[in-house]
Each structure stands twice: as C-alpha cells, then as structure tokens.
Backbone as CSV, one residue per row, in Angstrom:
resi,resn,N_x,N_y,N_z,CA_x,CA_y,CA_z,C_x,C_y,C_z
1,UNK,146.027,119.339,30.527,146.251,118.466,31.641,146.941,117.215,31.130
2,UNK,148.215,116.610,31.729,148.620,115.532,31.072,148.209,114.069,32.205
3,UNK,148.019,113.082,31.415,147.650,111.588,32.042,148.452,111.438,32.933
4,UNK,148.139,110.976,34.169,148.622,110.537,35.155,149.081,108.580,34.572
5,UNK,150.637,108.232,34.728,150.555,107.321,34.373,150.332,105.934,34.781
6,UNK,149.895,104.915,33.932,149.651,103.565,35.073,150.303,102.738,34.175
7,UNK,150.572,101.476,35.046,151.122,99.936,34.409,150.753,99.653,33.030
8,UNK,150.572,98.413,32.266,149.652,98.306,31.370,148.206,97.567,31.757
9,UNK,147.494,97.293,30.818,146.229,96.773,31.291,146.260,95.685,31.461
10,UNK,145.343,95.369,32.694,145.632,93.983,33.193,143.798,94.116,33.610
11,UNK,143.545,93.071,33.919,141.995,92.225,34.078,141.024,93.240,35.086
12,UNK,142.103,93.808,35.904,141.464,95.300,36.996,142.754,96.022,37.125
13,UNK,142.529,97.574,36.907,143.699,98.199,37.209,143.394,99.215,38.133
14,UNK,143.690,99.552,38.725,143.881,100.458,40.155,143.923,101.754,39.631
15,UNK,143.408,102.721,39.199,143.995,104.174,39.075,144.481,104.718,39.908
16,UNK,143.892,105.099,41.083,144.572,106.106,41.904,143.094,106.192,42.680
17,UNK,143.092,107.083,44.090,141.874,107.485,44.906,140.822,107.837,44.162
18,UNK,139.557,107.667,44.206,138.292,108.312,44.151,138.327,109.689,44.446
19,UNK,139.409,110.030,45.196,139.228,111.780,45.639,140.185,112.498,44.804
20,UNK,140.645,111.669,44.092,141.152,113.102,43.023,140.678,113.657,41.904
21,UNK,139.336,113.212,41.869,138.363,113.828,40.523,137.616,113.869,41.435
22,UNK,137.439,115.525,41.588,136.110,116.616,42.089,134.964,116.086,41.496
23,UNK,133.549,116.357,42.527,132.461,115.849,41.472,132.317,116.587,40.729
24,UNK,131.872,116.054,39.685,131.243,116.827,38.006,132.646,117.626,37.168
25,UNK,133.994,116.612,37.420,134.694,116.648,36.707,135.534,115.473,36.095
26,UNK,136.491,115.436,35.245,137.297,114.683,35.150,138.415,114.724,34.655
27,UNK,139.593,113.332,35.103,140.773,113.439,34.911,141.167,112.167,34.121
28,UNK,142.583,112.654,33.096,143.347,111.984,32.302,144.063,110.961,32.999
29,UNK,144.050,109.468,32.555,145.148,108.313,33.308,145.716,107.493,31.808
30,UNK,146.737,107.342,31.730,147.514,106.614,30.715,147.409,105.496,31.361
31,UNK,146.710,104.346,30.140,146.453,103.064,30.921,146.978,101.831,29.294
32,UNK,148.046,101.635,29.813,148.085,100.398,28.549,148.711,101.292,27.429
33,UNK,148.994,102.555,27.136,149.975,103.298,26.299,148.398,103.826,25.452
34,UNK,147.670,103.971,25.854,146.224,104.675,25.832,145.990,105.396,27.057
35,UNK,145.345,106.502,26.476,144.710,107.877,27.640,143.438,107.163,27.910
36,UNK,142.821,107.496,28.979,141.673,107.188,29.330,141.599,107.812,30.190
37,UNK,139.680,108.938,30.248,139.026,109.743,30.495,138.567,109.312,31.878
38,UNK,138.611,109.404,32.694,137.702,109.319,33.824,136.970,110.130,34.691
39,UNK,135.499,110.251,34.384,134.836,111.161,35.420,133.959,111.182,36.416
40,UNK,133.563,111.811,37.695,132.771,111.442,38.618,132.025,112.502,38.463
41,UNK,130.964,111.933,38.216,129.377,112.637,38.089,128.995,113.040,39.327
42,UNK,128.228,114.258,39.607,127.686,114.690,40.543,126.928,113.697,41.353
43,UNK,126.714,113.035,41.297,125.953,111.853,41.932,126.610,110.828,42.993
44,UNK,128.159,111.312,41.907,129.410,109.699,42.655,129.855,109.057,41.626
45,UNK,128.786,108.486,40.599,129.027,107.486,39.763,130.532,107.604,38.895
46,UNK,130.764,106.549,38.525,132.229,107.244,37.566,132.238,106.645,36.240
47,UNK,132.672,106.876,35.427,132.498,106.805,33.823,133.593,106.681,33.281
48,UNK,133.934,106.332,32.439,135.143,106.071,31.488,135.464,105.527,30.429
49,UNK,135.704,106.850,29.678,135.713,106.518,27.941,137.511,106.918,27.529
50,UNK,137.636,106.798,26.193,138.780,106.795,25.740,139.091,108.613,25.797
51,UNK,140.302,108.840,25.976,140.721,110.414,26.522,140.906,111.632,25.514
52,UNK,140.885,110.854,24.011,141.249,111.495,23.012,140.444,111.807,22.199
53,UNK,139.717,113.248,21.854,138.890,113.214,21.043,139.062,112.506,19.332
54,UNK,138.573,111.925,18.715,138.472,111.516,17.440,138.719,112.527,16.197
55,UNK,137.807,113.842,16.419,138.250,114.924,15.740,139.466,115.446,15.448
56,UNK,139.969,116.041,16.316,141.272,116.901,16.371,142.077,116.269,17.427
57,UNK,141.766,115.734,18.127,142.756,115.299,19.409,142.528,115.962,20.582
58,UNK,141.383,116.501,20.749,140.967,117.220,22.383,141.241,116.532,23.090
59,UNK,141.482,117.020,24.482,141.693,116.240,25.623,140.118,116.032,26.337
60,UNK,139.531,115.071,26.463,138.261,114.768,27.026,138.102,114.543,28.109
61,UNK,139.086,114.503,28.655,139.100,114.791,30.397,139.002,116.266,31.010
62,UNK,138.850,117.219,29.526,139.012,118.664,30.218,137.521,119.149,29.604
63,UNK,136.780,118.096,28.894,135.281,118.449,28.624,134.739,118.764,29.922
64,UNK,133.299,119.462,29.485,132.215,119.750,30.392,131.570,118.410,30.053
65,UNK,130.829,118.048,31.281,130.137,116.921,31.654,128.711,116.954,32.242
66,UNK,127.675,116.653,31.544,126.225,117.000,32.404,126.253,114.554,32.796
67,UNK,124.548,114.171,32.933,124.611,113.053,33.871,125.105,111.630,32.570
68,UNK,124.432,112.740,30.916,125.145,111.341,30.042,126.058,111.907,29.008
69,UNK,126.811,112.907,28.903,127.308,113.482,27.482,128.472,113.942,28.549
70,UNK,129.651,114.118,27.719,131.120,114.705,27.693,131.086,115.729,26.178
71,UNK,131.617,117.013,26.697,131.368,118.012,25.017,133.190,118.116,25.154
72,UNK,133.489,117.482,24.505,135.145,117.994,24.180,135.285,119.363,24.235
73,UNK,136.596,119.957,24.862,136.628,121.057,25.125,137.184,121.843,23.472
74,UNK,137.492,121.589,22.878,138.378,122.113,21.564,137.063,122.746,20.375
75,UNK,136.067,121.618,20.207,135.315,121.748,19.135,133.751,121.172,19.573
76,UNK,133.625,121.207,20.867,132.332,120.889,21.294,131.128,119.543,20.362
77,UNK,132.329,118.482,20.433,131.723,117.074,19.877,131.170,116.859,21.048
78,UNK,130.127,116.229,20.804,129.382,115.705,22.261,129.895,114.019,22.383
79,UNK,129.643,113.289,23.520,130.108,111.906,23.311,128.883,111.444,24.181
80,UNK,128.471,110.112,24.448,127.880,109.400,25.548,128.994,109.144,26.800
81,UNK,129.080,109.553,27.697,129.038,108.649,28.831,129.464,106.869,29.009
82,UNK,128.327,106.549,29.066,128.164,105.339,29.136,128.339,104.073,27.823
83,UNK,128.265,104.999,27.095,128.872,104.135,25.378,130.261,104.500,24.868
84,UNK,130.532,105.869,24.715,131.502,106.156,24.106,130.901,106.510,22.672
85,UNK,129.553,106.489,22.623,129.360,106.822,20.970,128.809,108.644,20.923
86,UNK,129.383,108.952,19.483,129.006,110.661,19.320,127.766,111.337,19.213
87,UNK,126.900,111.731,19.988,125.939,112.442,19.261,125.808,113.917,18.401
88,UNK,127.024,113.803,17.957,127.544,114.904,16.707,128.180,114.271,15.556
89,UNK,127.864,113.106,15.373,128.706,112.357,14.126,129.708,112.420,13.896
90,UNK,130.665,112.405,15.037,132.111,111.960,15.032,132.245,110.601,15.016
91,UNK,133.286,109.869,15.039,133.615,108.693,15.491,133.553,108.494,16.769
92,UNK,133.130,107.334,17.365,133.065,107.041,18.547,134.147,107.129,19.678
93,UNK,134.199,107.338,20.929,134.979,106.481,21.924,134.909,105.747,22.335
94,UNK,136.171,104.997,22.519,136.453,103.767,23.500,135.644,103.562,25.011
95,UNK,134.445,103.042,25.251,133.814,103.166,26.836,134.581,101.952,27.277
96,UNK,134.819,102.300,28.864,135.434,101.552,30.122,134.355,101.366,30.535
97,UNK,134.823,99.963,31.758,133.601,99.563,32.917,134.431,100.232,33.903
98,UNK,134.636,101.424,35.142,135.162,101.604,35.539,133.967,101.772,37.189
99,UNK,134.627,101.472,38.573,134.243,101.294,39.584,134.878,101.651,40.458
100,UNK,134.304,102.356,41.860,135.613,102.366,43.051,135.104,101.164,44.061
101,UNK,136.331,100.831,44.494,135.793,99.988,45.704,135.879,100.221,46.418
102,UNK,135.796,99.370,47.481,135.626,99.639,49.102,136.718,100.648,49.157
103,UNK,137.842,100.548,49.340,138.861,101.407,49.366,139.014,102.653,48.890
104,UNK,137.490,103.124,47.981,137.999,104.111,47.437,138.564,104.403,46.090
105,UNK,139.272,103.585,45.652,140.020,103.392,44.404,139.285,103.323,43.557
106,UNK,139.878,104.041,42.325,139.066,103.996,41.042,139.735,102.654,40.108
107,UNK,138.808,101.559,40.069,138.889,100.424,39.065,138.762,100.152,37.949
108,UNK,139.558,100.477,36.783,139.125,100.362,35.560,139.539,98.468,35.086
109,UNK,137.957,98.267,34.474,137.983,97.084,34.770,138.103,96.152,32.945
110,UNK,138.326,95.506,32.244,138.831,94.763,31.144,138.304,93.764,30.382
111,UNK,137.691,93.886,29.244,136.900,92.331,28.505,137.813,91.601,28.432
C-alpha cells in the first residue's frame, strides 16, 4: 500500500476523513517526508506511530492490530500502539498524538 501524501508538518495536520480507515485497520499518510501509520481501533479510537518497520522496512500500516500492539506484516515485530515502543526488541517507533474532530478528520497533532 503506498502513503497517501500530505504537506509538511505543521502544529495540526489534516489527513484526510475518518472514513477511510475501516475499523480495526490501518492506513499509510506521508507527513513531513516521513510515513506515518494510522489506525482506527475497533472501538473508534485512532493511533499513530511511525509507518516503517525498524527491522527490514515493513509497511506498518498493513500490520494486524488487536486494542494495544501493531505485528508488522513482514516479520511479525510487535510494536505498542500508544508508545511506539517494541515488545520484541526491535527498535522503537515514532508515536503520534493523532485525533478526529468534529468534522471527522483525522488530526495528526505536533510537539
């Protein structure tokens, strides 16, 4: 699956609708000349870590996803969710604060 692309990063960036990631999946967005993972949990909630596995270069937007782990699809590294850190002793990912708002829109938001 390739990143859907966006501007560079700025303080809030807009991805695109809330309705184009099915629940309990997720999709690739090029944000700032970086991939970034975004997924909506069965619940609604949405998550967002860096898109590239550390290992080999999996695409982590095409992992399976339970309510806190992403398993890269290539070599089944597990990641957190909500940290970006490995619970298979890889190197970590990059975690986003990411939100939709009223509108719908998925907000990836910037320290």
């Amino acid at each position: 699956m390739s990143a859907q692309s966006v501007p560079a990063i700025e303080a809030n960036t807009v991805l695109g609708s809330v309705d184009q990631i099915p629940f309990g999946e997720g999709r690739a967005y090029g944000v700032g000349g970086e991939q970034v993972a975004v997924f909506r949990l069965r619940d609604g909630t949405l998550r967002a870590v860096g898109g590239v596995c550390p290992h080999k270069g999996g695409p982590i937007a095409d992992g399976t996803i339970d309510h806190n782990v992403v398993i890269c699809p290539l070599h089944q590294h597990a990641f957190e969710l909500m940290t970006g850190c490995s619970t298979t002793g890889e190197k970590s990912l990059r975690s986003y604060k990411v939100f939709a708002d009223e509108a719908g829109n998925i907000v990836l938001t910037h320290d």
